[in-house]
N, C-alpha and C positions, 0 to 999 in steps of 0.2 A: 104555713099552710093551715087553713081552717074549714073545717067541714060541720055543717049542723048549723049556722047562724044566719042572720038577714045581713045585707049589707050596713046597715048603721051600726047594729051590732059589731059586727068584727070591725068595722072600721076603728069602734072606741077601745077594739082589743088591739090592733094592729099598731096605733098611736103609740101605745107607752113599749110596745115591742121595738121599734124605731128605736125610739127615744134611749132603749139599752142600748141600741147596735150603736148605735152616735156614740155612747160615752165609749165605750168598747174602742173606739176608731179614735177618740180624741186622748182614750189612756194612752195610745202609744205615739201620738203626735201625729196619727193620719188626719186627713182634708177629706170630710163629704162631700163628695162632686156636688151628686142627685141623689134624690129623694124620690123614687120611682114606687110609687104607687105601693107596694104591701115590701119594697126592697129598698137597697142605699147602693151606688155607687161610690166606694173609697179610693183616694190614692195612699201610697206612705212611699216617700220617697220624689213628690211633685204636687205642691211647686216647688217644695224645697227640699233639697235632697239629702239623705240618709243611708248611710253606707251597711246599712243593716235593715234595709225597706223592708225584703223578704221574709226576714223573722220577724220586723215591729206585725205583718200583717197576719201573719201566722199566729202570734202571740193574741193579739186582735180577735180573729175566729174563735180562739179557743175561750176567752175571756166571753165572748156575746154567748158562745152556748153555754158554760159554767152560768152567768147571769139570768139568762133567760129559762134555766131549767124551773128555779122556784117559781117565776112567772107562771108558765106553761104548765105548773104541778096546779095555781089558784086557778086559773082557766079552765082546766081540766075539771076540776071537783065546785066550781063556780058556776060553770056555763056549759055544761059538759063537751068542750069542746078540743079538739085536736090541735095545736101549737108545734111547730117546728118550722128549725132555721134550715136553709143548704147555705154553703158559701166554695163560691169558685175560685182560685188567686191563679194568676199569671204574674211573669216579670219580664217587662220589656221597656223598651221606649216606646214613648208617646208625646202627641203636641198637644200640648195644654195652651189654649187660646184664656186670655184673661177680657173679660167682659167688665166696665166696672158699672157698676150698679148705682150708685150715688158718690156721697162725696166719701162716705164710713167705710163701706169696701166692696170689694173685687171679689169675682167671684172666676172660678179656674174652671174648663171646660175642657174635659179629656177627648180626643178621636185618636183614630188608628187601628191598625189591625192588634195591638196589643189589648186593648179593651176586649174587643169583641171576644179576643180568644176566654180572657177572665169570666165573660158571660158567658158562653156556650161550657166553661168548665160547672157552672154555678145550677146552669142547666139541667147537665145530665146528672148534677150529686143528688142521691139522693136524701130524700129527708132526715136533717141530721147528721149531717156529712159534710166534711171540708175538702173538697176536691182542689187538686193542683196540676199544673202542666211538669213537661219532667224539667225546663230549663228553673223553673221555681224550686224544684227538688231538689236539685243539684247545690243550690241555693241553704239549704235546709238542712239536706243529710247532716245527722252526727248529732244539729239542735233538739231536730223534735223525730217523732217516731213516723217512717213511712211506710206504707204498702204501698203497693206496684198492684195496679187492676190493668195490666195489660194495656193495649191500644186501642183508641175508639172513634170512631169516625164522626167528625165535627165537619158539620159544613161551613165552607168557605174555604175548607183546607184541603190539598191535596190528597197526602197522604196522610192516612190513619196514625191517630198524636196521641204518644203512650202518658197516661192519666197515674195519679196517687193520692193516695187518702190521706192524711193526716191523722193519726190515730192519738195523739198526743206527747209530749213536751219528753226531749230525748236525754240523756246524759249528759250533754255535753255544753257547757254555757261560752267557751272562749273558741275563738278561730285556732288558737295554739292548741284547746283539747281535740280539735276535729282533727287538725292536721295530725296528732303523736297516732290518733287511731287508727289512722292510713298508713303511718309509717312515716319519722321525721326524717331529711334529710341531714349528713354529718355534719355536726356541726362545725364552722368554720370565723377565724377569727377572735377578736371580742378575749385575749389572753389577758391585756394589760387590765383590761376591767373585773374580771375574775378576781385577780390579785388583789383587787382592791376591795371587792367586795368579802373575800377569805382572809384578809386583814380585819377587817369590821368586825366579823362573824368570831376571830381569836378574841378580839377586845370585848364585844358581848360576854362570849362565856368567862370572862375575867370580871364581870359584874361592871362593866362598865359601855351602859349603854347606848345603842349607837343607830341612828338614821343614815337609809343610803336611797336617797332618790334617782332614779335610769330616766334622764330623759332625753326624747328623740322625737323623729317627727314618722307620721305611719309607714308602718312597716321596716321599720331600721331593725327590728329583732329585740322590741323590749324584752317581751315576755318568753320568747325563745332562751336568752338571755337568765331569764331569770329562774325558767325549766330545771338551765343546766348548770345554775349554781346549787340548787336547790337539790340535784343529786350527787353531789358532792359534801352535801351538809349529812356531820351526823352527830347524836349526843344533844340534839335542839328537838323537843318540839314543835313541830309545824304548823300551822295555821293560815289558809290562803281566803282571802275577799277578793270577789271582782267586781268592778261597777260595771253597769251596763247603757247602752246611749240612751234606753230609755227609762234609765232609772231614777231620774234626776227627782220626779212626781213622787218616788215612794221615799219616805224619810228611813233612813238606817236601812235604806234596801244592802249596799255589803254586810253589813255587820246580820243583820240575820241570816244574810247566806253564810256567812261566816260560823253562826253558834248554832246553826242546825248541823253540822260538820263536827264543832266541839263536843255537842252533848248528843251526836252520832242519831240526830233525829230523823226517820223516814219519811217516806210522802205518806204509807200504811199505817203509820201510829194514829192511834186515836188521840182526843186530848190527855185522858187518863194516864198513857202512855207517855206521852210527855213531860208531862208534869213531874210524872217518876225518876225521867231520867235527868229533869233539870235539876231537880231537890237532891237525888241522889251525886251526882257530880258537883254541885255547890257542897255541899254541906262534907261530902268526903274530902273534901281538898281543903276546908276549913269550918268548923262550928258552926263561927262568927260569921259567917257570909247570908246567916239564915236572911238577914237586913235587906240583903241586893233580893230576895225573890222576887219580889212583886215587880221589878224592873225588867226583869228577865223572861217574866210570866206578860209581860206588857207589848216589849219587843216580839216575842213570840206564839203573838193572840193568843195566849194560853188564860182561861177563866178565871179570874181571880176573885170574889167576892169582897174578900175582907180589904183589896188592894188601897191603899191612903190616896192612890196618884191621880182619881179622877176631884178630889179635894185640893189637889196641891195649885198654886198659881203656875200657870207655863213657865216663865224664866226659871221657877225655882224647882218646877218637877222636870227641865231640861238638864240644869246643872247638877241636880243630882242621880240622873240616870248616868251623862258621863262617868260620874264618882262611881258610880257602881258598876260600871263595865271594866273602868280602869283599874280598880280595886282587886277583881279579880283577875286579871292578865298578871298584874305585880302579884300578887300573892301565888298565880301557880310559878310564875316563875322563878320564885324561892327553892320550889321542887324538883323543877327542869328547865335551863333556860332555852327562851323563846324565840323563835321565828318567825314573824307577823307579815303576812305579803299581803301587801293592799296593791292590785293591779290597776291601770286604768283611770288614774285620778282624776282625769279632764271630765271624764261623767260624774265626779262624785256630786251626791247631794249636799246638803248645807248641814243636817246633823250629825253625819259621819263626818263631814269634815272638819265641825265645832269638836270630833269627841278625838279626832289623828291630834286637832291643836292640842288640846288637853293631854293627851298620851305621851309630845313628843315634850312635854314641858314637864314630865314625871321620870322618864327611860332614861335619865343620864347617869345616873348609879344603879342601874335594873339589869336584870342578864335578859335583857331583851335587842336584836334586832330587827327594825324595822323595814320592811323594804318595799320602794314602792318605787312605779313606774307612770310614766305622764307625757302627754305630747307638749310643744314649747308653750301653749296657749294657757296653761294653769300655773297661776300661781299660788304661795305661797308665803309664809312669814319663819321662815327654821333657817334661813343662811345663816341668820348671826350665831348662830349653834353650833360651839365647836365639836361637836359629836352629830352633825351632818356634814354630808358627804354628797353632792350631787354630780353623774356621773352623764355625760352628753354624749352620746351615740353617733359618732359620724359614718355616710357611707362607706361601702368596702373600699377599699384600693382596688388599683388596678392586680394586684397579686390577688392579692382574695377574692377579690370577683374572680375571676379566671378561677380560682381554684373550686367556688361555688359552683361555676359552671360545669365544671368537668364532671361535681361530681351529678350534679341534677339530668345530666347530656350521659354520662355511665363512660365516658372514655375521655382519657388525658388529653391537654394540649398539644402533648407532640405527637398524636398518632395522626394516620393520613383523614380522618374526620377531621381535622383545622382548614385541609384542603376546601372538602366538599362543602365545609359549612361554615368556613372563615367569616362569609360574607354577613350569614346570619347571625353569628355569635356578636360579631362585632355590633351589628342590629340591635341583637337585646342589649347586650353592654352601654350602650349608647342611650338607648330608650330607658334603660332601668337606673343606670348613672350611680350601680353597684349601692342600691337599695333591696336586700334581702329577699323582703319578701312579695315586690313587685318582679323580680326576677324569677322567683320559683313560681309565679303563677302565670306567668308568659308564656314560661317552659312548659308549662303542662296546658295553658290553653293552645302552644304549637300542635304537641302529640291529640287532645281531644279535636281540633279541628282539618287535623290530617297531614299539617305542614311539615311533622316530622313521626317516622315510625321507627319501630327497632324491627328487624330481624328475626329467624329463628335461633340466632346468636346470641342475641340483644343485643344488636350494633346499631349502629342512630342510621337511619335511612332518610332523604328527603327525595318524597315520591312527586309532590306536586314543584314546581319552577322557584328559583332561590328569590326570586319578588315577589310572591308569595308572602303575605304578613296577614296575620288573625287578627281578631278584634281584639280590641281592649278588653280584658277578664273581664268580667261585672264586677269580681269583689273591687278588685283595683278601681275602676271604675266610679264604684259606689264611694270609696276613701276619699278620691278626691273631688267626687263630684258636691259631697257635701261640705268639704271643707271652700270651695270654692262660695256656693250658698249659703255660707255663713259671713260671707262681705257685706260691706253697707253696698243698699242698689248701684251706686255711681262705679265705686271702687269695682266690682264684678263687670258694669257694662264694660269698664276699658281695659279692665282684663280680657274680654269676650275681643274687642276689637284688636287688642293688642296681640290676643290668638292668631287671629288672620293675617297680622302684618307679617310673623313668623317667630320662631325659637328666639333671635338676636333682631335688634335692630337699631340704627341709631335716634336719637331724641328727636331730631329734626324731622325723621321720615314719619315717627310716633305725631307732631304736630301737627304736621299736614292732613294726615288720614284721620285721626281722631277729631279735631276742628273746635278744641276748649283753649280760653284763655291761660297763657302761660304757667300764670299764679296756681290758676286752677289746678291744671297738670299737674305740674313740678308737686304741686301739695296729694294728687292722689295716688302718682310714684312715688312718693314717700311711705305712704301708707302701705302701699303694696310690698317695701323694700323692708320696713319694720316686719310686717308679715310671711314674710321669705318666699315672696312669691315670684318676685326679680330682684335681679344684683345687678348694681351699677358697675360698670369695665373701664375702667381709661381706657379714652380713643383718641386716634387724630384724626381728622382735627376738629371731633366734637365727640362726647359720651355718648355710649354706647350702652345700651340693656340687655339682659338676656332673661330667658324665663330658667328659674335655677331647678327645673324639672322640665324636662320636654314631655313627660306625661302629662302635667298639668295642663300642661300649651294645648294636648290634643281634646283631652277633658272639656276644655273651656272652648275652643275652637268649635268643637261636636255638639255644645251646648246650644248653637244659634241653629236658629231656622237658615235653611241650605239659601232661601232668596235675600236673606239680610250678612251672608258671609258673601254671594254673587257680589253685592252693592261693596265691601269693605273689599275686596281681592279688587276690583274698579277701581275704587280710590286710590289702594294702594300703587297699582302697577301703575296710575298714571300723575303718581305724585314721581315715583321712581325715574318715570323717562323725563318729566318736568326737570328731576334736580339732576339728574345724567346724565343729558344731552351730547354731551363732549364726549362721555366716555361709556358708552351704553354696552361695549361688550364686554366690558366687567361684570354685568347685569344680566345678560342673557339668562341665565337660568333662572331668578330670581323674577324675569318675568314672564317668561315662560309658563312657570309655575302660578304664578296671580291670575296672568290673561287665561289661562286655560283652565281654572274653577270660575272666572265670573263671567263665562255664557260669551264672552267675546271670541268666536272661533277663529276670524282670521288673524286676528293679532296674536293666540295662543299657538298656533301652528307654526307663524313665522317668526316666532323667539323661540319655540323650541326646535325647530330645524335650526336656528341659528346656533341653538344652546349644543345641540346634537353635534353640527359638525365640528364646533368649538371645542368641544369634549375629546373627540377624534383625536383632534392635530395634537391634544395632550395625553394621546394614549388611555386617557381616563375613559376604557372601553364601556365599561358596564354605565354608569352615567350617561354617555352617549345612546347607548339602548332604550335607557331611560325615556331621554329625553323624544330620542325617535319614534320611540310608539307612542308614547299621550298626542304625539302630532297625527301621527296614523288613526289612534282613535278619537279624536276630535275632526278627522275627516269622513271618520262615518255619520255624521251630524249633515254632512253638506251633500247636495244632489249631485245624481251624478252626470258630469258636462269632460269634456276632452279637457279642458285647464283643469279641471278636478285628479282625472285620472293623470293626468301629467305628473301634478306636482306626488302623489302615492305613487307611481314610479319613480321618482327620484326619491323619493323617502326608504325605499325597497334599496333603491340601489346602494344606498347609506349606512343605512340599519344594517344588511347584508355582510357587511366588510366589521362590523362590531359584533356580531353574534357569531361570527367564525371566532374569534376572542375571547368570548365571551362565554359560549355554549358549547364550544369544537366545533370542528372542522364537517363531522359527521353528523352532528345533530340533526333532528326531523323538523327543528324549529329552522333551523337554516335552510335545507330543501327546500323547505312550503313558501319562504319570504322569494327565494330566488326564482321557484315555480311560477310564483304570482308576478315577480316583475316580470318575467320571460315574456307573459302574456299580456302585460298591458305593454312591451316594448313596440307587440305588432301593430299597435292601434296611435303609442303618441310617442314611442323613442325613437334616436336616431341609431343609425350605424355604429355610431363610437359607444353609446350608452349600453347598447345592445352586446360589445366588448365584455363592458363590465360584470355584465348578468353573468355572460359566456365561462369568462375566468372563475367565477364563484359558484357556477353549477361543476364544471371540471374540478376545479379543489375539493367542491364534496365530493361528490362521483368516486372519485380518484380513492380518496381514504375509506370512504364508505365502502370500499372493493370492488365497486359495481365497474370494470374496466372498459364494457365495451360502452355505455351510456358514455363514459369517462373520457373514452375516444373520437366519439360523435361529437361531445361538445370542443375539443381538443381542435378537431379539422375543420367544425365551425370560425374559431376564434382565428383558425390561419386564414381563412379564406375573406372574416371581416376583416382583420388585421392589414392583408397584402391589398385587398381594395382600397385601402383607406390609406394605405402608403404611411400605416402610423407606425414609430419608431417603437414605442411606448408596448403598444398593444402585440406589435413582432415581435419582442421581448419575451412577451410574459407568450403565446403562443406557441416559440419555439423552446422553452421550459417546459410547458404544459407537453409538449411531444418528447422533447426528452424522454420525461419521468415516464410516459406511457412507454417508451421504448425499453425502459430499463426494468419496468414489471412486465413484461414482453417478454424479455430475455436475450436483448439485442444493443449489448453496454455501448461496445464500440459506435453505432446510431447515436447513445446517448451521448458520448461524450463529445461528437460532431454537433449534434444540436443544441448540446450547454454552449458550446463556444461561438457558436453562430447568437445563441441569445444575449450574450455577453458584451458581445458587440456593437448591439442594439441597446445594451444598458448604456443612462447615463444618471451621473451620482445628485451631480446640480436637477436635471429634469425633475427625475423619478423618486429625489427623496423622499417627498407622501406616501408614495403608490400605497402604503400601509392604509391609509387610513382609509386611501377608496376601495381597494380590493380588498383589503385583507389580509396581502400575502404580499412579500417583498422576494420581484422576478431574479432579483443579483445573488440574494442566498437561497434562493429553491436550485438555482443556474450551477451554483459553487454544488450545494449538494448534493446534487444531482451525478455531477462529474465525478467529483471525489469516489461516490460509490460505484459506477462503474468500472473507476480504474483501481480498486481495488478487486472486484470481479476479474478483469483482467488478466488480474495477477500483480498488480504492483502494488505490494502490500506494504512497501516502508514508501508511507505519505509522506513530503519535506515537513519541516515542522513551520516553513515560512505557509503553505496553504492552510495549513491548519490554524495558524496563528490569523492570517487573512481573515481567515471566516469567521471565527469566532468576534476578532477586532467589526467585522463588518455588521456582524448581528450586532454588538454591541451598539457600534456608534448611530444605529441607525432612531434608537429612542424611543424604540417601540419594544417591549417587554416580552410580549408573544413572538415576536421575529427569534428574540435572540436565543426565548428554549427552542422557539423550534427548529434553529440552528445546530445547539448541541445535542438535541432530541437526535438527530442524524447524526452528528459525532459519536454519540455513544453507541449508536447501531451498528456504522462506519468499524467504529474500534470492536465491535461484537465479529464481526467479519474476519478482522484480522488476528483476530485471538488475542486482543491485546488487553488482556483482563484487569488488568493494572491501570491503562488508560481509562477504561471500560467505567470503572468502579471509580476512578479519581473526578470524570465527569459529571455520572450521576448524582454524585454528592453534591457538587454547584447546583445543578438541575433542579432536585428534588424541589429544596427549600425553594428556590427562585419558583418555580411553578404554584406548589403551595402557597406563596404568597400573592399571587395572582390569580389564582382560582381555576388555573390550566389541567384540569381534569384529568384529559387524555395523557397528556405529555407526563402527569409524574404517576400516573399509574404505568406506561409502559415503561418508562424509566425504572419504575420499582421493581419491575417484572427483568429487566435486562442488568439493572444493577444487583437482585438477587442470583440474578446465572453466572455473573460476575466473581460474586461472593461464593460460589460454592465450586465454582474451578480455581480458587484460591484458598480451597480448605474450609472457609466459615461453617460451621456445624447449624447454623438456622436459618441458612440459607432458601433451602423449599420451602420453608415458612415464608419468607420475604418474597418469591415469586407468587406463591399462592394467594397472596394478598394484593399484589399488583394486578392477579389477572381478575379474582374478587370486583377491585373497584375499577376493571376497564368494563367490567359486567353491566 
């Protein structure tokens, strides 16, 4: 801002003011978009991405106002005029359109709502200010220092978007320091590598010294790792460096974060100050070290006058700054032996890592060790060093993970949360592929976006629907979006393509959709396979790929514009039915999945209704649901015509009989699907379809308690049922009257109209009926009876009915049928007082239902198997009901 000048004038101010922000943006590897007139539009993080965008730009702001202040001091007393920056940072996505300019280069061209937000932040800062959104803060906390200015209303935005200042550069430089100051999670794993590294650490303090490299690939827990050796160490002096991704520009950037820590330097010290403490700490630890000053005084822009090293030639004033850095490490370590953590190697620069070369060629009789950590992509020259030690970080196991999760989720694997949230865990598990610290940030992007809460208890609550999945964290996000952008362009495009074919696929199916010559291929699968981006599978009867992270897959997937993934899901689904032809229902889902991201609606509806009912007939309920709704909402795309509503009728009718399964019996998701088909049955179903609706508004009705609704639909189904002369549908009818008879209180009724429906069963016809209703009429017909004649009075059941029914649930192959056979066994035995059968049942039940996600069924089970438990003595018994009726809540 400039007040008091002509425009030519400030324009010749304004120039070299630019001209700081530029370097400012290119010290941390941002891209100036524009050049806008007295401002600059930066990216960091695009076009190439940066898994530390948010701090490189943060960093960025703070550097343009430290540079421009001397600026703005000459201005001031030159011209007497007013100079200051504002800067706004957002973090989002955005499309960066590339324009190229000639043949030299390209230039990136940001739109979106993510920009705009960055401008209207840069807007309202005032002068001198670095204003941020809060998803940037969030970004930041812990780095750099924030205030909170409340919320403020931006237009183009809804609601009012709470703003922060940036006040400057915070505690904290590693994602490991932000994490401990939030509180770290227990640590879990990682023993055998301990050992090895507490091995080292003996042979160190025995004056024989030793390198221990941790390498891994992001987020396997280096520096977690290295936290928790490091408080386990004692009788070592400590000494920690970390590189940072944009440190690579500043030479001996560790090592000076390093000896501002040894010689206990503050940001407050003057140079005088300095100076003091360097001289006093050299020269107290030895005479002779007077020699190393000017080295030290150089590293640490401390003023030297008389220093020899602006005389010295480069190679020769480089080699002996190593001598002088080394000289002192060996020499305090005479006094105390050392602990040296160099974190982060893959950023080091080039004379930090000319002075590790030098260090590790010196510590092999030194009471020093070294420890440092590194992703696979840095090398190295110390293997041949029999006093290194490089230690390879693989993901959790499947125990450790589970064990991770329990503890990040706050409750064990075997409490009734495996039930509710099996589905999810298994989710993350999958997604994370038991990598630390992509796992704890999922976890905790579940809880900030709602998918999961605790209690007044702090019990894990999932309030929003088990399909429900968050986004990708940013930070995760950011790791491998960059590592992805660090491919040569070919190698990323068919990563990108390879995204959209799917997680697995085989070479063949890769040939066709991608559309390069063999040689070609085969050589940039290689490349990717070197870089652990995929792994090759024996297959038959051809190889097989997989992406060896399915975050990656999504990373890379997410990367393309949505109309150039529409065109690759195209290719792919229709190389798929090309090479399938013979056997396409192997495939149903697979294309289902394609044709219904690439804009093709009638082909993605009729593979997923295929895939849907396909799903069914294998009991693979929730899949099934899956598939049925992307069909449903790929039909709100189409106008609406009588074949339209027809075919969402039948999709209702479908989905209906899976979400009794899937969601219970009572659920409100279940109601509203059977509500809507009821209502399109008036307009395009027939009689018999109209059945189906019937039986699935009674089954809810029924457990929902609502008896008299329950009823109405119950006399409907007989009146369709006997016009239609269907054997099928009298069946299930005269069950549906039963059960109403028998919560009535009119057993004898019931047990007339179980055996009357039983007789209308048949086992050949009716085997499905599961997958279309929902509910199998043969065991509602059995249970039904059984409990009546116990009401009766005939309380010693044969053991051959008992046996019947359970055989029958069984054989029938559908999972939900068989709890909810014994689900009525156990009640049946509650009845008879047979506390022993009672509680011998539940036990099968529980687990059985927990492993199928049956909600209902092992919570009331808990609740009947704790009444069980406490008329046989058990002393925590009330506890075990009060928890069943808990989670029927």
């Amino acid at each position: 801002m400039l007040e008091g000048l002509d425009p030519e004038v400030a324009r010749s101010v304004i120039d070299p003011a630019l001209q700081i922000m530029m370097d400012a943006v290119h010290r941390y590897e941002g891209y100036v978009a524009q050049v806008l007139g007295d401002g600059i539009l930066a990216l960091f993080g695009a076009p190439l991405a940066h898994e530390d965008h948010a701090q490189r730009a943060a960093f960025s702001a703070l550097k343009m106002q430290e540079d421009l202040k001397p600026y703005a001091t000459r201005i001031r007393l030159k011209q007497g005029a007013s100079l200051a920056m504002r800067v706004g940072l957002n973090t989002g996505e955005v499309v960066v359109r590339s324009i190229r300019k000639d043949d030299l280069h390209t230039e990136y061209v940001p739109v979106g709502h993510s920009i705009n937000l960055a401008a209207r932040m840069e807007q309202i800062a005032a002068p001198g200010t670095i204003f941020v959104t809060e998803h940037t803060a969030k970004l930041l906390e812990g780095y750099f220092q924030l205030k909170s200015l409340g919320a403020a209303e931006i237009k183009g935005v809804e609601q009012p978007t709470p703003v922060f200042e940036i006040m400057g550069v915070g505690q904290h430089r590693t994602r490991l320091q932000v994490a401990a100051s939030r509180g770290l999670a227990r640590f879990v794993g990682r023993q055998h590598e301990l050992e090895q590294m507490q091995r080292a650490l003996e042979q160190a303090r025995e004056g024989h010294g030793q390198v221990i490299g941790i390498m891994g690939e992001p987020g396997m827990g280096k520096s977690r790792l290295v936290h928790e050796f490091k408080a386990q160490v004692s009788g070592f002096a400590v000494f920690e460096a970390y590189s940072a991704s944009h440190g690579k520009a500043s030479p001996y950037f560790p090592i000076t974060e390093l000896l501002k820590s040894y010689f206990q330097i503050q940001l407050q010290d003057d140079e005088r100050t300095r100076r003091e403490k360097v001289i006093g700490k050299l020269l107290g630890l030895d005479r002779t070290l007077e020699v190393v000053l000017p080295y030290y005084f150089a590293l640490l822009n401390i003023g030297d006058a008389d220093s020899p090293l602006p005389q010295m030639e480069p190679t020769v004033r480089r080699r002996r700054m190593f001598e002088a850095m080394k000289k002192v490490v060996l020499r305090a370590s005479l006094e105390q032996p050392i602990l040296l953590i160099f974190e982060d190697l893959h950023w080091i620069d080039s004379e930090t890592q000319g002075f590790l070369d030098g260090l590790v060629e010196a510590i092999g009789s030194a009471r020093v060790l070294l420890l440092t950590n590194f992703r696979p992509e840095y090398r190295h020259d110390w293997g041949g060093k029999t006093y290194c030690t490089q230690l390879r970080l693989a993901p959790f196991g499947r125990a450790e993970a589970d064990e991770f999760l329990e503890i990040l989720l706050g409750e064990p694997a075997d409490t009734g949360t495996v039930g509710r949230l099996a589905g999810l865990r298994h989710w993350i598990m999958d997604r994370t592929e038991g990598t630390p610290f992509f796992t704890e940030e999922v976890v905790q992007e579940l809880f900030e976006q709602g998918v999961l809460q605790r209690d007044l208890e702090g019990r894990v609550q999932m309030p929003l629907p088990a399909t429900t999945r968050p986004q990708l964290p940013p930070t995760v996000q950011g790791v491998l979006a960059a590592r992805i952008d660090r491919l040569a362009p070919e190698e990323k495009s068919i990563l990108q393509q390879l995204a959209v074919i799917g997680r697995a696929f085989p070479l063949s199916l890769a040939k066709t959709v991608v559309a390069k010559p063999d040689e070609e291929l085969l050589q940039l699968f290689g490349g990717l396979q070197r870089k652990e981006f995929l792994y090759e599978q024996p297959g038959f009867p051809e190889v097989e790929y997989i992406f060896k992270h399915a975050l990656t897959q999504e990373v890379a997937y997410n990367s393309l514009l949505q109309e150039t993934r529409k065109l690759i899901h195209e290719r792919t689904a229709q190389a798929i039915e090309a090479a399938y032809h013979t056997e396409l229902e192997d495939h149903y889902g697979n294309l289902a999945h394609h044709f219904s991201r690439s804009g093709n609606i009638d082909k993605g509806i009729e593979y997923a209704q295929l895939a849907g009912a396909q799903a069914s007939l294998r009991a693979a309920n929730a899949e099934a649901v899956n598939h049925f709704k992307i069909a449903l909402a790929l039909l709100t795309d189409k106008p609406r015509s009588v074949a339209r509503d027809r075919q969402e009728f039948r999709l209702r009718i479908a989905l209906g009989s899976q979400l009794i399964t899937v969601n219970g019996i009572s659920g409100l998701e279940t109601r509203e699907n059977y509500l809507l088909a009821e209502l399109l049955c008036g307009v395009v179903g027939s009689q018999e379809e109209l059945g189906a609706v019937l039986i699935g508004l009674r089954t809810h009705f029924v457990v929902a308690g609502e008896l008299l609704r329950a009823s109405d639909y119950a006399n409907s189904l007989l009146k369709v049922a006997t016009e239609l002369d269907n054997p099928q549908l009298l069946c299930h009818a005269h069950v549906a009257l039963a059960i109403q008879a028998l919560y009535l209180g009119y057993p004898t009724q019931t047990v007339e109209l179980a055996n009357t429906a039983l007789g209308f069963y048949s086992s050949e016809r009716d085997k499905h009926q599961t997958s279309v209703y929902g509910y199998d009429a043969q065991i509602g017909a059995l249970v039904a009876r059984m409990k009546a004649k116990v009401i009766l009075g005939y309380l010693e059941l044969p053991a051959a009915s008992i046996d019947g029914l359970v055989s029958a649930a069984r054989n029938l192959g559908y999972p939900f049928m068989h709890a909810f056979a014994l689900v009525w066994l156990v009640m049946t035995h509650c009845l008879r007082r047979d506390y022993r059968s009672c509680l011998d049942i539940s036990e099968v039940l529980i687990p059985l239902a927990r492993e199928h996600g049956f909600l209902e069924w092992e919570a009331w089970t808990t609740v009947l198997g704790g009444w069980a438990k406490g008329k046989l003595g058990a002393p925590d018994a009330i506890e075990e009901v009060a928890e069943g009726i808990r989670r029927s809540a």
